[in-house]
N, C-alpha and C positions, 0 to 999 in steps of 0.2 A: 601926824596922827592918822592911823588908817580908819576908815571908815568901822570898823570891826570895835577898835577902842571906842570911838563914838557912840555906836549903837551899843554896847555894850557896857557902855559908862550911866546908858539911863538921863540920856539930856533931857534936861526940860522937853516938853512934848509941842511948844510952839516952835524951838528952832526945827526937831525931828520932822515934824510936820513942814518949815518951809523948804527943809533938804529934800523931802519927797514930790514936795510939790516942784523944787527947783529943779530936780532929777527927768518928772513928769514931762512940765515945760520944753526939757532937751528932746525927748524923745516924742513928742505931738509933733506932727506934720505940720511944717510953716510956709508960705508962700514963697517969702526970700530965703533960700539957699546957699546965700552968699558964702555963709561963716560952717557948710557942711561937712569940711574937713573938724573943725573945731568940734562941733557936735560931737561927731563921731566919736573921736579920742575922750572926751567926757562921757562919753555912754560905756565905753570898751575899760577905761578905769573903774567907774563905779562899777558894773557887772562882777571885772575880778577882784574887785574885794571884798563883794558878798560872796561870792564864789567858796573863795579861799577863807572865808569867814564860816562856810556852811550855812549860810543864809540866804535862800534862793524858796521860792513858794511858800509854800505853808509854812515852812520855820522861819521866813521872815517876817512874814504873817504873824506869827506867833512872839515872835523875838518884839516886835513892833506895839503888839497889841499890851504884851506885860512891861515896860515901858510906858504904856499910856498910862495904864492902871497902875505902877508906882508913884508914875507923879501926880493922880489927881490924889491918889493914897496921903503925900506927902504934904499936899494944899490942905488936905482936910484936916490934919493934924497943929496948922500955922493958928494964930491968932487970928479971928474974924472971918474963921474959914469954919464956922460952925455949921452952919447952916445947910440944910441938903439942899444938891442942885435941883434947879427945876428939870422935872422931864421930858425928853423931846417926844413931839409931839410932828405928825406928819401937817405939812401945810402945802397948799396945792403951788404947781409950781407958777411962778411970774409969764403973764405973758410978754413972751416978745414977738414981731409981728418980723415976720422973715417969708421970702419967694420962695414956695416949695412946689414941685409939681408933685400931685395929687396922686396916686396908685394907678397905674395901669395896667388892669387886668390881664392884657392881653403877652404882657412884656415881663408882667413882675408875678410874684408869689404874693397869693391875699386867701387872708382865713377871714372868718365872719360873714360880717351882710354887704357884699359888694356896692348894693345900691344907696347905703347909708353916707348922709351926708358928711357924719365924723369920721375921721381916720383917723391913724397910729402908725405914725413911719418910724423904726427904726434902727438907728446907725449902728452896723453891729461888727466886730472882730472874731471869728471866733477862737483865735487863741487869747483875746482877752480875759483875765480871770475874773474879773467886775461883770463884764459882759454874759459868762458863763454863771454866776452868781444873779444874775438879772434874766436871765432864759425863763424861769419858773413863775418868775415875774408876767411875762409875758403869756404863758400857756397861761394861765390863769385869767387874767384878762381875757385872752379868745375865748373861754367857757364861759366867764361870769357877763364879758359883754358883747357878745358875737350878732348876736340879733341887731344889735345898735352901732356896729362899730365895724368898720373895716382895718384889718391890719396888715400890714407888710414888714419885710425887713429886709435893707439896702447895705451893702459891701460896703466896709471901710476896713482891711484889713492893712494893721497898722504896720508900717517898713520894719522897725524893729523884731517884730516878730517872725523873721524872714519868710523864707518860700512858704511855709508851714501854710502861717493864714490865706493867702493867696489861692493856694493847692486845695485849701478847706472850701472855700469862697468856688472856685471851679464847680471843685465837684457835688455842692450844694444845687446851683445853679444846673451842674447835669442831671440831676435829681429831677429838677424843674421841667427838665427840658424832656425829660423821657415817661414824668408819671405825673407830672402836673403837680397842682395844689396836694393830693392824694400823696406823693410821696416826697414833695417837695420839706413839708413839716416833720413829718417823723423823721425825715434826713437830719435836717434839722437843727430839732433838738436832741438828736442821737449823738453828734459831733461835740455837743457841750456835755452832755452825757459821759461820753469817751475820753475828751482829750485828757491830756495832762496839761493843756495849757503854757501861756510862754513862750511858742514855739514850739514845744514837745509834740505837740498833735497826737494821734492817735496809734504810731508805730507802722511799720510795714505790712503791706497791703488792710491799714485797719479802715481807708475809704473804699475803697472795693469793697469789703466783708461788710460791711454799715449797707452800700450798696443792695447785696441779696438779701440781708436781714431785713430791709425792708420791701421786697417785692420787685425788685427790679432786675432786669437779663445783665448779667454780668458782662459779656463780650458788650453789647451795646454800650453800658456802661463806662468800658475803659475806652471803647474807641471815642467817645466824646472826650472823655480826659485827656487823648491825644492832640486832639483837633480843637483846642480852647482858645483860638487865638477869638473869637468873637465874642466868647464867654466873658476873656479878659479885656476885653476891650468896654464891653460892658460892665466890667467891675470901678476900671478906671473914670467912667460916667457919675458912677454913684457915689464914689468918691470924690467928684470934679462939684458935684452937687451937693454934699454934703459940705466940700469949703465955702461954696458959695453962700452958703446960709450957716456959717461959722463953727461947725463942726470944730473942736479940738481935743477931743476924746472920744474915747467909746464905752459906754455906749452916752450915743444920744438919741434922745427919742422926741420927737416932733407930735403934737395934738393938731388937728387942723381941720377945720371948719370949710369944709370945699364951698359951703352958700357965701359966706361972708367973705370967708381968705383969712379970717382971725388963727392965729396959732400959739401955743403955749410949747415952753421947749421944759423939757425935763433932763438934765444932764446926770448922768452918772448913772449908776447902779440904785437907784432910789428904792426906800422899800414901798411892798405893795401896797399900802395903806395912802401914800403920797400919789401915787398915781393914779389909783380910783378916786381920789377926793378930788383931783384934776378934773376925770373923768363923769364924775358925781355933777361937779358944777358945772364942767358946759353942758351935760344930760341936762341937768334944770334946767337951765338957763335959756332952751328952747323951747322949752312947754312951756 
């Protein structure tokens, strides 16, 4: 049975959800590599037969989401399925207490109050489409808690998504490197703006062009994009540090208390109602 009959047969939405999630698991970054060959071939099959199925981004997006919504359609209709579900409701996320080192202005990109004692690190791809869905997230927060909050965000551009994210991750960082905080942001989130995500990225010469549309000398520009080998090497850091405090998606995003060393992790794409309630209680929680 191809994947195509599957999705398309409308299975129950707990197996649909553990194929996604068993799919997911293949493609997160693992310590052991042993079994890499294996991965592989399991990634390279499922890809062509959404392919060939025409379900690849938003149509599988879509394909996925009607699907969901037939079978809770179908629950509600069962015997003792009367009842309306309850509604989710954002709840702040669990702390877990993990070694993170703290933003370094001098090294990293940071919006808000450099001197404030909470921060917000996080793990970002940018041809991830949860990640890309979670950007506004994030601008949002630097408005609404800039005076109290310092933010950054640390490379984890995931293998699957080949050169793409990597070359986005670069030239992000050459952003950094040539206009600072000032053009490091609009760079950005110009790129989740742009891309097509997936790996599609933003087409030929579309980081260059992102480049001047935000204020920056073009030749300077692409000569850093040549000479990355430092860039990347510092991407691979961020990355090295992100497993170390168990990173296995993107995005993740880290809360963290530089006085105490307390931190709260927030994984995924969460909406923004979840993460200011995060935000909300450690704010209290020090007055």
């Amino acid at each position: 049975m191809t994947l195509n009959t599957i999705i398309t047969a409308t299975v129950p939405v707990s197996m649909l959800a553990l194929g996604v999630a068993f799919y997911n698991d293949f493609d997160a970054p693992k310590p052991d590599q042993s079994n890499s060959v294996e991965r592989s071939e399991v990634r390279q099959i499922v890809r062509d037969e959404l392919s060939q199925a025409g379900l690849t981004g938003d149509a599988l997006d879509a394909t996925m989401e009607k699907a969901i919504v037939n079978f809770i359609k179908s629950r509600a209709t069962e015997p003792g399925n009367n009842a309306a579900p309850p509604k989710p409701t954002a709840q702040p996320q669990a702390a877990e207490n993990v070694d993170i080192d703290p933003i370094d202005p001098s090294s990293e990109p940071l919006a808000g109050n450099e001197d404030s004692r909470y921060q917000l690190i996080v793990y970002s791809d940018y041809e991830c489409p949860y990640c890309q869905r979670f950007d506004p997230t994030v601008k949002t927060v630097i408005e609404e808690y800039g005076a109290d909050l310092a933010v950054t965000m640390r490379d984890y551009p995931l293998p699957f998504h080949g050169e793409t994210a990597m070359e986005e991750a670069v030239a992000a960082q050459c952003a950094f490197q040539l206009g600072g905080n000032e053009a490091f942001w609009p760079y950005s989130h110009g790129i989740f703006d742009r891309t097509n995500s997936n790996g599609s990225g933003l087409g030929d010469g579309g980081l260059v062009e992102l480049a001047v549309d935000v204020g920056l000398e073009k030749d300077a520009f692409t000569t850093c994009l040549a000479n990355d080998e430092d860039i990347r090497a510092g991407i691979q850091e961020d990355m090295a540090s992100g497993d170390a405090i168990g990173v296995r998606g993107t995005p993740t995003s880290v809360i963290l208390d530089t006085e105490t060393g307390s931190t709260a992790m927030i994984r995924g794409a969460q909406p923004l109602s979840a993460v200011t309630s995060s935000l909300d209680n450690l704010l209290g929680s020090s007055q």
